[in-house]
C-alpha positions in Angstrom: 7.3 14.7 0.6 3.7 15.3 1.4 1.8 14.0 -1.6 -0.8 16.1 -3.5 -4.1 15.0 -1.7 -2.8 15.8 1.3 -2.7 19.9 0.6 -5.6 19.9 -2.1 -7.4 22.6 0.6 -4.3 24.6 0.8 -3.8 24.6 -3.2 -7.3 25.4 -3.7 -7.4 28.1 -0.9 -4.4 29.9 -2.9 -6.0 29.8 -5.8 -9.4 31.5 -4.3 -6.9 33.9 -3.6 -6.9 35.1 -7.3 -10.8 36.4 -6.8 -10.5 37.8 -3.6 -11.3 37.1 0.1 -15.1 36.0 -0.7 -13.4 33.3 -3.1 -10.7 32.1 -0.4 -14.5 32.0 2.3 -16.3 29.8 0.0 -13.6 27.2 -0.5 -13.0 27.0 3.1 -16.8 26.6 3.9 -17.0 24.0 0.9 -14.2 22.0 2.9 -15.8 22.2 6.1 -18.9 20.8 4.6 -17.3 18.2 2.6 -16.0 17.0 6.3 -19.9 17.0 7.6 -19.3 20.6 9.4 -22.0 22.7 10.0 -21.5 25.8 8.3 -22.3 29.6 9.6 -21.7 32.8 7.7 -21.4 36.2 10.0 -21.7 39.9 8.7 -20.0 42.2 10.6 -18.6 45.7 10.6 -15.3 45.9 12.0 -16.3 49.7 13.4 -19.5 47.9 15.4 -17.3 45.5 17.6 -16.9 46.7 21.1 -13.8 45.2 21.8 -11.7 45.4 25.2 -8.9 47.4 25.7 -7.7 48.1 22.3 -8.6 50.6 19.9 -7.6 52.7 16.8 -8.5 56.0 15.6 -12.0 56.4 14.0 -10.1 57.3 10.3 -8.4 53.8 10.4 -11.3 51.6 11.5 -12.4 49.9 8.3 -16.4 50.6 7.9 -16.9 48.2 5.2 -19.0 44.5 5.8 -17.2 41.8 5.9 -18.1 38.1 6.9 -16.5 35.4 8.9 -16.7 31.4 8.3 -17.8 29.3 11.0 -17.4 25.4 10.8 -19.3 23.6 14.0 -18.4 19.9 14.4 -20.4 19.3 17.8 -18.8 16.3 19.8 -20.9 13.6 21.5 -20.8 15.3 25.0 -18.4 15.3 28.2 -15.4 16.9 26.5 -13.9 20.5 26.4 -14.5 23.0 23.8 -11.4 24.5 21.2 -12.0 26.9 18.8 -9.6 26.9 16.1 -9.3 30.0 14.2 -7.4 32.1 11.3 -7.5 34.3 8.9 -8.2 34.6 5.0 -7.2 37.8 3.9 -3.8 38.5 2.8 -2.2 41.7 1.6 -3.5 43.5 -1.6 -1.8 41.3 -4.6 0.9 43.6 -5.8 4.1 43.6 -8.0 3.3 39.9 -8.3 5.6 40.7 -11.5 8.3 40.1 -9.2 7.7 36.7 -8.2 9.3 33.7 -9.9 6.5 31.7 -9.9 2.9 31.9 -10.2 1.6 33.6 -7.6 -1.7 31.7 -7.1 -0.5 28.2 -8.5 0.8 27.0 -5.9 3.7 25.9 -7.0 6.2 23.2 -5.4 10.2 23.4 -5.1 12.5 21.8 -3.1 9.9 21.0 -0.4 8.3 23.9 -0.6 4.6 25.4 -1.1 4.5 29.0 -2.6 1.4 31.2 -2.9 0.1 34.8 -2.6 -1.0 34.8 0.9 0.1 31.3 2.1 2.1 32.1 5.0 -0.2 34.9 5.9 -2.6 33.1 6.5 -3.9 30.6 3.7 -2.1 27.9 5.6 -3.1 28.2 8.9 -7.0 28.3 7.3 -6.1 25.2 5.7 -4.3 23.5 8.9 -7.6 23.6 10.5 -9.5 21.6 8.1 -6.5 18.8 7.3 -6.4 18.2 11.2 -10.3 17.3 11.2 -9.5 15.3 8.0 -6.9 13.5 10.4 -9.3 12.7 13.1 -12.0 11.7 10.7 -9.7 9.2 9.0 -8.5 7.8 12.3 -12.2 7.4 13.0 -12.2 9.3 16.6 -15.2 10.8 17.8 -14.7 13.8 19.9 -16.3 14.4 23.2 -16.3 18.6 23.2 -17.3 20.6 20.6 -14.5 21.9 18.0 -15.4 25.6 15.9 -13.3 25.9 13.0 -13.3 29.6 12.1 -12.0 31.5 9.3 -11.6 35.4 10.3 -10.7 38.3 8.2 -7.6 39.6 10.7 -5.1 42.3 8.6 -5.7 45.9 8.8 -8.2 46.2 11.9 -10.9 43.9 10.7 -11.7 42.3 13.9 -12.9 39.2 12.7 -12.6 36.9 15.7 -13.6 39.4 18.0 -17.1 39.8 16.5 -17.7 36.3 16.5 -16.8 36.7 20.4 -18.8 39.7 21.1 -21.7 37.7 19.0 -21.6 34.5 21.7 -19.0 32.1 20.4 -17.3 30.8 23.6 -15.2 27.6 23.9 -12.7 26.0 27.0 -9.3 27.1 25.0 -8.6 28.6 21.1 -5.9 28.2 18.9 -4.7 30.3 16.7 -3.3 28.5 13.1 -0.8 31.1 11.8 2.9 30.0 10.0 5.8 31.0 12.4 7.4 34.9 11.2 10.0 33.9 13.3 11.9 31.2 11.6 11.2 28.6 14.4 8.3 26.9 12.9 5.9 24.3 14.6 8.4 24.0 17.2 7.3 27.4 18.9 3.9 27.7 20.3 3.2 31.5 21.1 1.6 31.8 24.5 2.7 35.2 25.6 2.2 38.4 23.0 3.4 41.8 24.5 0.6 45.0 24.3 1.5 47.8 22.1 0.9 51.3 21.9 0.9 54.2 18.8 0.7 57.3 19.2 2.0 60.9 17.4 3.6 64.1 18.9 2.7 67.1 17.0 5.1 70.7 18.3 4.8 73.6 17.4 7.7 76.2 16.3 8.4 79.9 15.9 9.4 81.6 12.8 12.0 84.3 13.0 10.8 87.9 12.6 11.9 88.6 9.0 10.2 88.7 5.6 13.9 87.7 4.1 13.9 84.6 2.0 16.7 82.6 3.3 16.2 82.9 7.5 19.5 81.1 8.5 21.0 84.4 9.5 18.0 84.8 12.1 17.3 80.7 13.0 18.2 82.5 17.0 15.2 84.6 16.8 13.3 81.6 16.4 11.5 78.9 17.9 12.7 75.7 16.3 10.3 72.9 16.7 13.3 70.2 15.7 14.8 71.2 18.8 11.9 71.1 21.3 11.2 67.8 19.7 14.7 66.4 20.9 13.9 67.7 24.5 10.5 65.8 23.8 12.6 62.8 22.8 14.8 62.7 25.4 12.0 63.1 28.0 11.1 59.8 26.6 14.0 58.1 26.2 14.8 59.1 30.1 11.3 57.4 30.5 11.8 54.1 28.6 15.1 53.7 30.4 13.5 54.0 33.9 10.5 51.4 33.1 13.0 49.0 31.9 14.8 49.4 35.5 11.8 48.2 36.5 9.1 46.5 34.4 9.9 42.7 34.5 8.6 39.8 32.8 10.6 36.4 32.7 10.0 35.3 29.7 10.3 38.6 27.5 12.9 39.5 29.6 15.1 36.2 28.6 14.4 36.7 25.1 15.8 39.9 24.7 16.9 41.6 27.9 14.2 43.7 29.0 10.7 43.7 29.0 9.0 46.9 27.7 10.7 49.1 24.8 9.7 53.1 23.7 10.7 53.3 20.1 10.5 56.7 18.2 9.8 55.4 14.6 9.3 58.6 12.6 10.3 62.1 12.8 8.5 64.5 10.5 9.8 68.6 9.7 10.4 71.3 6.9 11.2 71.0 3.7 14.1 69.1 1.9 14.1 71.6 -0.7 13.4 74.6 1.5 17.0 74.1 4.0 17.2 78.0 4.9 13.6 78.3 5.6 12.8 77.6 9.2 9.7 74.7 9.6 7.2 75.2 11.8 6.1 72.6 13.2 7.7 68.8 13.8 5.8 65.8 14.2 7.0 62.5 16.1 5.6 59.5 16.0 6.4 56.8 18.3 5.7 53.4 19.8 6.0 51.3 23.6 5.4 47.9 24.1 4.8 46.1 27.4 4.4 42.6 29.1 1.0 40.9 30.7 0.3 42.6 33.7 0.3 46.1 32.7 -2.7 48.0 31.3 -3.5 50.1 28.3 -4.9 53.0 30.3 -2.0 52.7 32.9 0.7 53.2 30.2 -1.1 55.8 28.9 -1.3 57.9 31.8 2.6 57.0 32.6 3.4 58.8 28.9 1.3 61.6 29.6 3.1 62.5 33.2 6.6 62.1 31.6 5.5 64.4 28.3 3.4 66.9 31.2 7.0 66.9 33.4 9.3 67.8 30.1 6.4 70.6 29.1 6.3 72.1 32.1 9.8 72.5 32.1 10.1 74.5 29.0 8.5 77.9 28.8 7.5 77.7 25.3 6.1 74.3 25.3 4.0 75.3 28.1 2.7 78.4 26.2 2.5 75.7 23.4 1.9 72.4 24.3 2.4 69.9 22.3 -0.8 67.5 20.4 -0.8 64.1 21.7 -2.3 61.8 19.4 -2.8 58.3 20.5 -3.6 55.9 17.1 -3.8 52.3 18.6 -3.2 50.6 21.4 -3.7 46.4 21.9 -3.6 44.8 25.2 -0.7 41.9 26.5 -1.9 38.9 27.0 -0.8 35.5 28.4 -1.4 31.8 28.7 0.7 30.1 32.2 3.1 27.4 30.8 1.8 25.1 33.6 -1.7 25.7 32.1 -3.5 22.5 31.2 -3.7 23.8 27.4 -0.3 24.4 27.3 0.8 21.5 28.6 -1.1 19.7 26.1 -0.5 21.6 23.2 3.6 21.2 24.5 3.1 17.5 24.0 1.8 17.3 21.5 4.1 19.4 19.1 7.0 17.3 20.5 4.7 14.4 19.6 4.4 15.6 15.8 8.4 17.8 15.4 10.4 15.1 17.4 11.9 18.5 19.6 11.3 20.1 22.4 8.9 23.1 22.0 9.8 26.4 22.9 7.8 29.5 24.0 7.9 32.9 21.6 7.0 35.9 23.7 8.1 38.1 21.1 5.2 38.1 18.6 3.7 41.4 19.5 0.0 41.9 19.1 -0.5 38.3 17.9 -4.1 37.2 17.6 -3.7 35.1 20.1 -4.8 38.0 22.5 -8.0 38.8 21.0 -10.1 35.1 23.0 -7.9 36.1 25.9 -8.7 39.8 26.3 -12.3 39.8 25.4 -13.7 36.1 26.5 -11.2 34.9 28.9 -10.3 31.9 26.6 -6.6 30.4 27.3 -5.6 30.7 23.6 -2.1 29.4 22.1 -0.7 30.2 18.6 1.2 27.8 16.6 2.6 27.0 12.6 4.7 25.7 9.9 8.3 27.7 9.2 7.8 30.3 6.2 9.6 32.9 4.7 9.4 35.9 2.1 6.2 37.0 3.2 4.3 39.8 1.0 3.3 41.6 3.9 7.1 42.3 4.4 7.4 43.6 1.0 9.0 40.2 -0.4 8.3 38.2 -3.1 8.1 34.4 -3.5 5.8 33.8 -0.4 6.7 30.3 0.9 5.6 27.7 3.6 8.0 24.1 4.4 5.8 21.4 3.6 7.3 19.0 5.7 6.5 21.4 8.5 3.1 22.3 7.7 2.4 18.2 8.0 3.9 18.8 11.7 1.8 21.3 12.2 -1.5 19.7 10.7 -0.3 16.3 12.9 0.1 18.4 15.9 -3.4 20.5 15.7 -5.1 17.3 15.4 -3.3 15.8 18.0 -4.6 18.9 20.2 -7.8 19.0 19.5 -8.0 14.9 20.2 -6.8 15.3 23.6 -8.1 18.4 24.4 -11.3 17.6 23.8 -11.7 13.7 24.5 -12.2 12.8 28.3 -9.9 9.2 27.3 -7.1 11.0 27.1 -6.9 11.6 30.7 -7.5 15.3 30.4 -11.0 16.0 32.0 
């Protein structure tokens, strides 16, 4: 059992969590400074950040300011640069009714730490500045530079990206989040598949009848349920050919194929109106994909299988269909023979006693965001958690027992990342 010194920062970053994400900043930079850090505050507006293949629609891009942490411990000179980063908002605090115990106390039971927030991503904020504690208590001077940096991440706000796009560079990142998975520090995520949103809007046909109930007609008509099935279909007949084809070793070992096209909503009528024919029908749909395939690639592939099932239906030609794309993130990947990986491999197995594995399955994980824009080799790695808010659960948890793996293993990283002695310059 860790004792309570040893996750005062985390405690004290859940309970920031009460007043908001400005609250959760200001403990982290007062824990960075307490460590001799130098500390940096960047503005930024999510909707400024010209960031590299990935986008969302204008409506959903947040507008508001918002303001990263940066914590600059420069090293003496000869060694590699890390950036560690992660992220201090959490989901709105809601139906904390539900929780049996205090959401923002965090609470200990049974070996584990409980919080609003702390598995998404209060911990992984904290993991950053316990591992520096680590190597300050050990007494090891650092040859590179290491950026601790605390980045608003949930609902589009870009955080790391702006510091990216603002100059921050580094040799590698690492990415402090608890596990979703279940596996906990014993999976480092080094592959994250790209993802794609997007909405089909069709159009239908009402019969030719001023009568109430049009059941009696529905053959006059131009149901838009039904061209949405050929629409489907089209796409389903697409997915199934990519997958013949599309091959990534890793993905395809953890599930059995690489990409996926899943059709997540369908939209039509009237519950209470059943003899009255809708008029339009809107899908809404998703595809992920492995490294090596671009955003603007897919797209176009999507558009030639919708443009092939349009032009063979008379009406939808007449009528074709609004395609609406909402998001898109790129894949990204870090080699497991990479010199990064290799050390960030031994040292987990230094700090869990077990073999790490490789999660390709996290899609759209942060990770992406040093790779895509800056080139950066950046890993992700964290304690096991469960019930997180963001999943509509209650009693948001993180294994304490892990998060000390995970704080032993980041500082084990960062030492022989960035110190020439340990044989890795």
């Amino acid at each position: 059992m860790m004792d309570d010194s040893s996750i005062a920062v985390l405690r004290s970053l859940i309970a920031a969590g009460e007043s908001g994400e400005t609250a959760v900043q200001n403990c982290f930079a007062d824990a960075v400074g307490a460590l001799g850090g130098l500390v940096e505050h960047h503005a930024y507006r999510p909707c400024d950040i010209p960031v590299i293949d990935e986008f969302t629609s204008g409506l959903l891009l947040p507008t508001e300011e918002r303001v990263s942490v940066l914590g600059r411990f420069p090293g003496t000179g000869g060694g590699r640069s890390l950036i560690l980063f992660a992220h201090p908002d959490s989901e709105p605090a809601t139906d904390t009714d539900r929780w049996s115990k205090a959401p923002f106390a965090g609470l200990i039971s049974e070996g584990r730490i409980y919080g609003w927030g702390v598995a998404d991503d209060r911990a992984g904020v904290a993991i950053m500045v316990d591992a520096m504690a680590t190597l300050h208590r050990r007494g090891i001077m650092l040859a590179g530079d290491v950026i601790l940096a605390s980045t608003p991440s949930k609902r589009q706000a870009r955080g790391v990206s702006a510091l990216l796009h603002s100059g921050l560079t580094a040799d590698a990142a690492l990415y402090l989040h608890p596990a979703e998975s279940g596996a906990g520090t014993g999976e480092i995520k080094a592959v994250t598949c790209g993802q794609l949103t997007f909405r089909l809007r069709i159009e239908g046909k009402a019969p030719p009848t001023t009568e109430p109930l049009q059941t009696g007609f529905a053959h006059l008509a131009i149901n838009p349920i039904t061209k949405a099935q050929s629409l489907m279909s089209a796409l389903a007949a697409f997915d199934e050919e990519r997958s013949s084809r599309v091959f990534h070793p890793l993905i395809h070992q953890a599930v059995g194929r690489s990409t996926n096209l899943m059709i997540s909503s369908i939209s039509s009528g009237d519950t209470d109106l059943s003899a009255r024919m809708s008029l339009t029908c809107e899908i809404g749909a998703a595809i992920s994909f492995p490294p090596g395939e671009g955003l603007n690639d897919i797209k176009t592939a999507v558009e030639a299988a919708l443009a092939k099932a349009v032009a063979d239906d008379p009406w939808l030609t007449l009528h074709p269909p609004l395609l609406a794309w909402d998001t898109g993130t790129a894949a990204a990947e870090v080699r497991l023979d990479h010199p990064f990986f290799v050390t960030a491999k031994e040292a987990v197995r230094a700090a869990t006693g077990t073999e790490p594995v490789c999660n390709p399955m996290h899609t759209g994980s942060d990770i992406r965001n040093p790779i895509v824009q800056k080139g950066i080799p950046t890993l992700g790695l964290g304690p096991l958690c469960g019930n997180l808010s963001q999943n509509g659960q209650h009693d948001e948890w993180v294994d304490l027992a892990d998060y000390r793996n995970a704080v032993l293993a980041t500082a084990d990283i960062i030492q022989k990342w960035c110190t020439p002695s340990h044989g890795r310059q």
